[in-house]
C-alpha positions in Angstrom: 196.4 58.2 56.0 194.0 56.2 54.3 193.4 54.0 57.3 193.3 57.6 59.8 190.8 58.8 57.1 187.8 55.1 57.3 188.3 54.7 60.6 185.6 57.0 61.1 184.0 55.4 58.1 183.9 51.8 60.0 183.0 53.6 63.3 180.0 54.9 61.9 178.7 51.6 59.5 179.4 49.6 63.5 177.0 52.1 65.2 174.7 51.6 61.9 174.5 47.8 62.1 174.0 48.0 66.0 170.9 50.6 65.5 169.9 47.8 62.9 170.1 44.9 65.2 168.5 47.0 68.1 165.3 47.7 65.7 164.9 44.3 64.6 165.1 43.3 68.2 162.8 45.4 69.1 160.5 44.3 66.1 160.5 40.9 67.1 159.4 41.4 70.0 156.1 43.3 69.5 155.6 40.6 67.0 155.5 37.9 69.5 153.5 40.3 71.4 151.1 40.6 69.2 151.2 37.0 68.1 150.4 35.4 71.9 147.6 38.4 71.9 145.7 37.3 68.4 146.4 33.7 69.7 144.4 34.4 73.0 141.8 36.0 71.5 141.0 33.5 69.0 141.2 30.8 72.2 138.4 32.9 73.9 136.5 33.0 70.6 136.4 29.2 69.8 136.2 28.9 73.2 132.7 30.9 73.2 131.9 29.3 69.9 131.9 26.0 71.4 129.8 27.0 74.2 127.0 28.4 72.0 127.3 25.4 69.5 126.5 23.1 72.6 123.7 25.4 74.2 122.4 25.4 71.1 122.5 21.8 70.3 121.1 20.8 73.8 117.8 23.3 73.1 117.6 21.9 69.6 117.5 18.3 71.1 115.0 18.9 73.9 112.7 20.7 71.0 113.2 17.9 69.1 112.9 15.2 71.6 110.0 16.4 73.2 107.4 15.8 70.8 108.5 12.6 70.2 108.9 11.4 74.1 105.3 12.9 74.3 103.7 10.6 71.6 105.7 7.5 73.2 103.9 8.9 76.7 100.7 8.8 74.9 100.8 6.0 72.9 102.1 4.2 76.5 99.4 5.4 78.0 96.7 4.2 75.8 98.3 0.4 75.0 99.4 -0.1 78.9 97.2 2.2 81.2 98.0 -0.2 84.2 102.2 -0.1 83.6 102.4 4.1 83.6 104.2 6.0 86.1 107.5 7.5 86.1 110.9 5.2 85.3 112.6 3.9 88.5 115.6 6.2 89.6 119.0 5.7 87.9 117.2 3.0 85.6 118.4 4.1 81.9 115.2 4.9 79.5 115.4 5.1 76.2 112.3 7.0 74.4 113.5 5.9 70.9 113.2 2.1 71.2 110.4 2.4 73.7 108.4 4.5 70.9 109.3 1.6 68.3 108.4 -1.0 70.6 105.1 0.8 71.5 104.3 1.5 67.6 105.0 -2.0 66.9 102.4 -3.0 69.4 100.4 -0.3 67.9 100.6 -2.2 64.3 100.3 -5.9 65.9 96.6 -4.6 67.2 95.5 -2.9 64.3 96.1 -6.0 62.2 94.2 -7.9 64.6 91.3 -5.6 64.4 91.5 -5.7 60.5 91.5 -9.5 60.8 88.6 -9.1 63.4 86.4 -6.6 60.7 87.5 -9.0 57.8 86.1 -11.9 59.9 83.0 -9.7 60.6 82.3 -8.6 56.8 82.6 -11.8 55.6 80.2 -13.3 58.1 77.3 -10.6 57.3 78.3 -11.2 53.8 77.4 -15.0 53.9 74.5 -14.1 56.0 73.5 -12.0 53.3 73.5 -13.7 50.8 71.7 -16.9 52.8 69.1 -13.8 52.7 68.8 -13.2 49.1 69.2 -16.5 48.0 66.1 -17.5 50.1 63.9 -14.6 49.5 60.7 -15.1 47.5 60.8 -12.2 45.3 63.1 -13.0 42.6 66.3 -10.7 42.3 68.8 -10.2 39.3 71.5 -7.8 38.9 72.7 -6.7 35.6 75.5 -4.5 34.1 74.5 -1.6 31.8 74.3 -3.6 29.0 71.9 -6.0 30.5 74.4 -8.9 31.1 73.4 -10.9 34.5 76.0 -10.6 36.9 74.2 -12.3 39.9 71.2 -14.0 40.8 68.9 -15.7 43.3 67.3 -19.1 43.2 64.1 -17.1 42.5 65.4 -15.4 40.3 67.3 -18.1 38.0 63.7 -20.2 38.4 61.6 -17.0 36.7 64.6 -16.6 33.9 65.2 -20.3 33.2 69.2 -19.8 34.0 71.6 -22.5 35.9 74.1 -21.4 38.5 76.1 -20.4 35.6 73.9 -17.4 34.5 76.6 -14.7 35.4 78.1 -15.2 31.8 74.5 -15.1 30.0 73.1 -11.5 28.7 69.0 -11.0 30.0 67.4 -12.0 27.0 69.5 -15.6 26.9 67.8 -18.3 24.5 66.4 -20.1 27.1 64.3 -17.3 28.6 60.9 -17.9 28.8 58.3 -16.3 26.2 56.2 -14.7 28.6 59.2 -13.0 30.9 60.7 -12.1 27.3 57.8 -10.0 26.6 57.3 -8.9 29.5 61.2 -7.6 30.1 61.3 -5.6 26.2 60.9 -2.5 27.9 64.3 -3.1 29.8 65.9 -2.8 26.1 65.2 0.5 25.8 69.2 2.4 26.3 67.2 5.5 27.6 65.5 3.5 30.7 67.6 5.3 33.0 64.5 5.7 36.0 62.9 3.2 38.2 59.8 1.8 35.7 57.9 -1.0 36.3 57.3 -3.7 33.7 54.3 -5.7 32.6 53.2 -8.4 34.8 54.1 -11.9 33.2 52.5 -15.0 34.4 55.2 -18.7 34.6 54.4 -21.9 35.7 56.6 -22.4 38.6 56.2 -25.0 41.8 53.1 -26.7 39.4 51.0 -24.1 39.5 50.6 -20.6 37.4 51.7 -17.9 39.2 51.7 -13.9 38.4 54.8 -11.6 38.6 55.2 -7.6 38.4 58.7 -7.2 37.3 60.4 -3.5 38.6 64.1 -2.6 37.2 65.6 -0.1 39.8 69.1 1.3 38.2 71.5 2.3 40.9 73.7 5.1 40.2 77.8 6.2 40.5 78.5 8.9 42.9 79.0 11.2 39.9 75.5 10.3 38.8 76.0 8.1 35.9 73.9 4.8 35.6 76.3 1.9 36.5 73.9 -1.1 36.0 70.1 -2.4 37.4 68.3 -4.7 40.2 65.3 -6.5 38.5 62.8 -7.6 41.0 60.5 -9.9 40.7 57.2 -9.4 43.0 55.2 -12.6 43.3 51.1 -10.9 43.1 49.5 -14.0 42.7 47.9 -13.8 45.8 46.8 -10.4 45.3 45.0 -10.8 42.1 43.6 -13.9 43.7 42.6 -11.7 46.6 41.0 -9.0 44.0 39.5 -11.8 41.9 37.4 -12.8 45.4 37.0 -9.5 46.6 35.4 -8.6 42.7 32.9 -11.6 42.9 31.7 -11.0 46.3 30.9 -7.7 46.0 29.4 -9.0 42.4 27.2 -11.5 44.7 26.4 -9.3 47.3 25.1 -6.0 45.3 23.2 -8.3 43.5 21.5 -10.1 46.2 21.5 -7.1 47.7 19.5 -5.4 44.8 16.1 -7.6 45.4 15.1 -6.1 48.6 16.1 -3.1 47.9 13.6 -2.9 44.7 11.2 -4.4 47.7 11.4 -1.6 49.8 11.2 1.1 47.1 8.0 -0.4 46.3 6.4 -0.9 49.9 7.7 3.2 50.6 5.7 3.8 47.4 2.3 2.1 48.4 2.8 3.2 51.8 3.2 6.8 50.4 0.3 6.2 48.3 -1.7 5.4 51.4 -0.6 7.9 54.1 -0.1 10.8 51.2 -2.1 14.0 52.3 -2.7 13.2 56.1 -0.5 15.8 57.3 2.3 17.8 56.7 5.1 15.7 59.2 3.8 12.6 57.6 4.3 13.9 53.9 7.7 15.0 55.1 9.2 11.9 56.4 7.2 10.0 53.1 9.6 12.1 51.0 12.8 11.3 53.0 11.9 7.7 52.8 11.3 7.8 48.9 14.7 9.8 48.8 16.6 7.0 50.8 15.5 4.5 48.9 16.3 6.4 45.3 19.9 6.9 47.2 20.1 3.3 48.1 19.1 2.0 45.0 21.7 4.2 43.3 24.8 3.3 45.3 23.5 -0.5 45.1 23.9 0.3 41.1 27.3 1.8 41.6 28.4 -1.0 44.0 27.2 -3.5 40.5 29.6 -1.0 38.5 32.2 -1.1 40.7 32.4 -5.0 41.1 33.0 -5.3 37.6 36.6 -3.4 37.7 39.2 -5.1 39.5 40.5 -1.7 40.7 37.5 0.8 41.5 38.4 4.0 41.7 35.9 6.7 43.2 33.4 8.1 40.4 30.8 10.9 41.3 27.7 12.2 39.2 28.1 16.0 38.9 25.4 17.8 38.8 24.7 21.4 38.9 22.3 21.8 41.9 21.4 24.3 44.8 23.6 23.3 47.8 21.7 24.8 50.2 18.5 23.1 49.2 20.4 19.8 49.2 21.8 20.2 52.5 18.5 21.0 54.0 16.3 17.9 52.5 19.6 15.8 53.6 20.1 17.3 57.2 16.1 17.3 58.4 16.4 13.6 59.7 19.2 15.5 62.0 17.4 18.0 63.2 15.1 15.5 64.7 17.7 13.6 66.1 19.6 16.5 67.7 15.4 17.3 69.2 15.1 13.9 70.9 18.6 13.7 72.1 18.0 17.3 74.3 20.8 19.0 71.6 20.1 22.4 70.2 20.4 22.6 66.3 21.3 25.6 64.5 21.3 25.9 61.1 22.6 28.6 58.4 21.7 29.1 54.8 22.2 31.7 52.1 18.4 33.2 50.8 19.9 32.9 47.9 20.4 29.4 45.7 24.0 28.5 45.9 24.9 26.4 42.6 27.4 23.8 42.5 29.0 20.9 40.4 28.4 18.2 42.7 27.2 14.4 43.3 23.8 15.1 44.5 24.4 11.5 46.5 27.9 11.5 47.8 28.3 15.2 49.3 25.0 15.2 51.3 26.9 11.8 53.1 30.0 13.6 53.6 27.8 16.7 55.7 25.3 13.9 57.3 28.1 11.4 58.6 30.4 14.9 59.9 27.2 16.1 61.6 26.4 12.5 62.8 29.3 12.0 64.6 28.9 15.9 66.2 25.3 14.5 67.5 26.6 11.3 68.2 29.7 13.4 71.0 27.8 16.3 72.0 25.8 16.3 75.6 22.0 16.9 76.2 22.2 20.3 76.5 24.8 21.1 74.0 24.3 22.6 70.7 25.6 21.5 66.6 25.9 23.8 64.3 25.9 24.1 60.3 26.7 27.4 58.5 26.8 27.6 54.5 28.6 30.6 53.1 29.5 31.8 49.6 32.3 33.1 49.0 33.9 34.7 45.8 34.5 31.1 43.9 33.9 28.6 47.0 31.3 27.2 49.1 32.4 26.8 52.4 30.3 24.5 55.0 31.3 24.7 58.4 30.1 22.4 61.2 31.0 23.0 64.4 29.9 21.3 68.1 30.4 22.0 71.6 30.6 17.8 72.0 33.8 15.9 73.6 36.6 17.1 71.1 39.7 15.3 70.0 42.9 15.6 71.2 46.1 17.5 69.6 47.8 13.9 68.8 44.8 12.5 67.0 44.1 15.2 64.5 46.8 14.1 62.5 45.3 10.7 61.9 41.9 11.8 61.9 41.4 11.1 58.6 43.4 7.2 58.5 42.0 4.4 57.5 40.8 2.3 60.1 40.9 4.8 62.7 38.6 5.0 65.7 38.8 7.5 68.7 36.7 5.5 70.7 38.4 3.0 73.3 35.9 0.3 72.8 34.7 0.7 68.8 30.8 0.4 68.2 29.8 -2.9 66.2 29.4 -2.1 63.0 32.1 0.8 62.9 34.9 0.2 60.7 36.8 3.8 61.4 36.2 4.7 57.4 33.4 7.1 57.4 36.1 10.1 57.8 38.4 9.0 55.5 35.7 8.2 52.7 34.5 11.5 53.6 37.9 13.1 52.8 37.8 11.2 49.8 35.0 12.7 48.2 35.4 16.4 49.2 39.0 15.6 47.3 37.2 14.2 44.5 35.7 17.2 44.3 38.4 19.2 43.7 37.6 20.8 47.7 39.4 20.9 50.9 38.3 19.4 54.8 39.7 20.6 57.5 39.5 20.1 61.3 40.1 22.2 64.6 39.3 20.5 68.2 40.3 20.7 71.5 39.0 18.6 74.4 36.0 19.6 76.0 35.3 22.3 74.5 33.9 21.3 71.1 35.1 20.6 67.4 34.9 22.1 63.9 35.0 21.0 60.3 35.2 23.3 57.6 34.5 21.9 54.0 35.5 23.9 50.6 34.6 23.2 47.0 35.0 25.0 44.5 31.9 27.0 42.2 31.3 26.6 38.9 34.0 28.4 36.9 36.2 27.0 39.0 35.9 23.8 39.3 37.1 22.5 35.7 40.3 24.5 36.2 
């Protein structure tokens, strides 16, 4: 019974295990399914992974690469022009080593430029100093504390110092007496501008010669003063030349002075004579007694001058009627322009025109300008002179319809030295515009000058009124 009653028991577990089995079966086998399926899919991944990775390894080289194989291109190019052109075919090249190789020639020729410049340098530096050594002017250059750091052979003559003055200060014990004065002002710790010393006078080659000592400090880039070049300028042969130039003109003025007295004193008998026969003759009597009073006066001035080894221009102010001046000064002139065939026009204030002026140097500045005007202008042209007053100015303008003067020589008009002619006249020296300028400067005035060729020129001179003039 008990067996009759689990049989149906076991029956039903059996059919229980074999639905079991049957499901894991089953199971198993989408597993495996779905195993070879994740397995395929992570093939085609790597599989695309890989192919990206070298895509983007063989962009990243040619990026990388191609600067570099240009550089070796250029720098091929500019060491070996004649070996350029592509690589044969199937012959291996390898831009790395052929860049190194090409920046190794690279260094090998800027070293042998370097040793070329060095080579250079320190040729122009012995040539240099050959140079300073042998100059005449003496040459030292000091620290900011005056300590000599170099010299030339000039230089260690004038300061009494052996080759070894490098280690000695400026004012060493063996410097002589004369320089030692003559350097004190270099002491002074606030001499930071070019100055020039007092001249000193050493016996040097036998004989006494004269010096003007200069300290020029040379500066940092920032501005701060890093030490000084004392120069030494040898002026022995220009005070000699000023000591001759002083006692010639001494000995000439004075010579000069006799027949000058001589002359003043036959216009005056001859004046006494002739005075009263007519008007032209009394005319020319008084511009003869005038010439000689101007003669003998810059005779005297020449006397005053020679005495100064430096003259400087000195006038004689006077207050005195410009116009009236000009007029007594320019009638000589006015004959001349006559006889030459030149028309002469002339222009004066009625009223007096009162000035602070040299009653001897100005008239020459008007006479010479108007001079050279008759001296260019045709028969048949015309000078001109025109006084004007202005508010605190007298202005004299000359103006001819002569020859004229080109653009390019109005700028050095007024030189020293200068002559516009081709062939200068004897006797010419090319100063009488340039001491002309002088004067009207001395005056505190102005000269100016406007040409062109053929068609005439024009001077205008200013100086200033009284009231003015003193300011």
């Amino acid at each position: 019974e008990r067996i009759a009653l689990l049989s149906p028991l076991y029956k039903q577990v059996g059919d229980l295990i074999a639905l079991n089995e049957d499901a894991m079966f089953r199971h198993e086998r989408r597993t495996r399914s779905t195993a070879r399926l994740m397995v395929g899919a992570a093939s085609v991944c790597l599989a695309v992974a890989m192919a990206a990775l070298v895509v983007f390894a063989l962009v990243a080289a040619d990026r990388i690469s191609g600067p570099i194989l240009s550089v070796a291109g250029d720098l091929h190019s500019a060491l070996k022009p004649a070996e350029t052109g592509e690589p044969e075919a199937g012959q291996p090249v390898d831009e790395i080593l052929r860049l190194r190789k090409e920046l190794d020639d690279l260094l090998d020729r800027l070293s042998s430029y370097e040793d070329e410049q060095a080579r250079k340098f320190t040729r122009l530096q012995a040539r240099l100093a050959f140079v300073i050594e042998e100059v005449a002017e003496g040459l030292a250059l000091l620290d900011t504390d005056l300590n000599i750091l170099g010299m030339n052979r000039t230089g260690r003559e004038l300061l009494n110092a052996g080759r070894e003055g490098g280690a000695l200060n400026l004012f060493h014990d063996g410097l002589p007496e004369s320089a030692r004065a003559a350097l004190l002002p270099a002491m002074n710790p606030g001499a930071q501008a070019e100055a020039s010393l007092p001249e000193m006078t050493l016996r040097r080659d036998g004989e006494d010669k004269t010096y003007s000592p200069r300290l020029l400090p040379f500066k940092s880039p920032e501005g701060d003063t890093e030490g000084y070049l004392l120069i030494f300028w040898d002026v022995t042969e220009q005070k000699q030349f000023e000591e001759s130039r002083r006692k010639f003109v001494s000995m000439f003025s004075h010579q000069l002075k006799t027949p000058v007295t001589s002359l003043t004193m036959s216009v005056n008998l001859i004046n006494e004579s002739f005075k009263g026969r007519d008007e032209e003759t009394d005319d020319l009597l008084r511009m003869l007694k005038a010439d000689c009073a101007t003669l003998s006066g810059l005779v005297t001035e020449l006397i005053e001058a020679a005495r100064d080894a430096a003259p400087t221009l000195m006038l004689r102010r006077l207050r005195i009627d410009l116009a009236g001046l000009l007029d007594a000064a320019l009638k000589p002139l006015a004959a001349q322009a006559r006889d030459k065939g030149i028309e002469w026009k002339q222009s004066m204030p009625a009223a007096p025109v009162f000035a602070d002026a040299d009653p001897v140097k100005f008239p020459w500045v008007v006479t010479n300008i108007v001079g050279n005007a008759l001296r260019y202008t045709r028969p048949g042209g015309s000078v001109s002179l025109a006084l004007e007053k202005t508010r605190d100015r007298a202005v004299i303008t000359i103006t001819d319809t002569g020859a004229g003067i080109a653009r390019e020589d109005l700028k050095r008009l007024f030189l020293p030295f200068t002559s516009l002619d081709k062939i200068r006249e004897p006797g010419s020296l090319g100063l009488g515009l340039t001491i002309a300028k002088e004067i009207v400067d001395a005056h505190r005035g102005e000269i100016r000058v406007d040409s062109e060729i053929r068609k005439g020129t024009e001077f205008i001179i200013e100086i200033p009124l009284p009231g003015e003039a003193g300011q």
